[in-house]
C-alpha positions in Angstrom: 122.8 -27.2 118.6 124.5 -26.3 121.8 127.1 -23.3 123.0 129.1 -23.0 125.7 130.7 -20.1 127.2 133.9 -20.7 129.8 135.7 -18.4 131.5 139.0 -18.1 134.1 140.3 -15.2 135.8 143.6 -15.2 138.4 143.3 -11.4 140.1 146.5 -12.0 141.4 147.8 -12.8 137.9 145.8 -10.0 136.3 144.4 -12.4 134.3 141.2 -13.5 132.8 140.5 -15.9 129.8 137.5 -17.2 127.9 136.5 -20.1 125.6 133.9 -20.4 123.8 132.4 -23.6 121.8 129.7 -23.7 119.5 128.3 -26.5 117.3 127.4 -25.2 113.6 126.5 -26.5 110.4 128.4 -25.7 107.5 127.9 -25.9 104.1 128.5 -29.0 103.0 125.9 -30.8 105.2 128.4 -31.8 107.9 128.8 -30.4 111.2 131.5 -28.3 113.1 132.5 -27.2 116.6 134.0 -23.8 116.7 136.5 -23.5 119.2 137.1 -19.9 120.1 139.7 -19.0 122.7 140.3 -15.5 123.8 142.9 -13.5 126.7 142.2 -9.7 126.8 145.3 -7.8 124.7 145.4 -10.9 123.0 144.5 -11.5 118.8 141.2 -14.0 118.1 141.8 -17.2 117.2 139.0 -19.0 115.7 139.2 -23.2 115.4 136.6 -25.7 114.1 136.8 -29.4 113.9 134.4 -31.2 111.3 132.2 -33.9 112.5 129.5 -36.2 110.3 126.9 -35.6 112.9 125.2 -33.1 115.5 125.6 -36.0 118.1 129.2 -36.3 117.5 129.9 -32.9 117.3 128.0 -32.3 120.7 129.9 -35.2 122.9 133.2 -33.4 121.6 131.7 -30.4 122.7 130.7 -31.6 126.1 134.5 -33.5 126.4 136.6 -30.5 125.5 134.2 -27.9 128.3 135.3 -31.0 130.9 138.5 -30.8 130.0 138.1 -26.9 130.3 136.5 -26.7 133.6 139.4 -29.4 135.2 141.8 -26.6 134.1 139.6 -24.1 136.5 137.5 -22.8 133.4 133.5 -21.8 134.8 131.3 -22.6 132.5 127.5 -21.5 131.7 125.1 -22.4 128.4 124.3 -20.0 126.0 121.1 -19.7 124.8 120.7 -19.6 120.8 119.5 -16.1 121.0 122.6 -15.1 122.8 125.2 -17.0 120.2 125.8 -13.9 118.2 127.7 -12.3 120.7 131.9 -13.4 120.9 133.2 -14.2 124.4 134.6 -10.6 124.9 131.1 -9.3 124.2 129.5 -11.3 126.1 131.9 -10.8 129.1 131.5 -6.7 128.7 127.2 -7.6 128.7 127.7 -9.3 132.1 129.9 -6.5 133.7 127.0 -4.2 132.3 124.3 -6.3 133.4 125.8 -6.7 137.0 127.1 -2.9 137.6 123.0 -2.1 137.0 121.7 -4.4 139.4 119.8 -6.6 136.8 
């Protein structure tokens, strides 16, 4: 099941958001996407969307990151290894990750 990981910043807005989607079973056999949106200072919002299938699940998926990235969201794949971290997490492991030269 994929994930994917958007982000947005505006410097001269100070801003920077991120969205993340995920496709998940649940426990009824059905499957959701997990829509996460985040702003820095702001509260987390979690939203899922119940679909009978993985395949359905994943062309929503790949529909709302479109309609992300035409809004000027950047998007990247996350690995299933990497799916336990939340955007902000994520975000902070980059900064890391890039301030040691990795």
């Amino acid at each position: 099941m994929g994930a994917e990981h958007l982000r947005r910043g505006d410097d001269s807005r100070n801003m920077r958001s991120f969205y993340r989607l995920d496709v998940q079973p649940d426990l009824f056999g059905r499957v959701l996407l997990v829509k996460e949106p985040e702003r820095i200072g702001a509260r987390e919002l979690i939203m899922a969307e119940r679909y009978d299938s993985e395949a359905l699940a994943a062309d929503a998926l790949q529909r709302h990151a479109d309609r992300k990235r035409r809004r000027g969201y950047i998007g990247e794949s996350i690995d299933p290894q990497q799916r336990r971290f939340s955007a902000r997490r994520l975000s902070s492991y980059e900064k890391r990750k890039r301030s040691n030269g990795d």
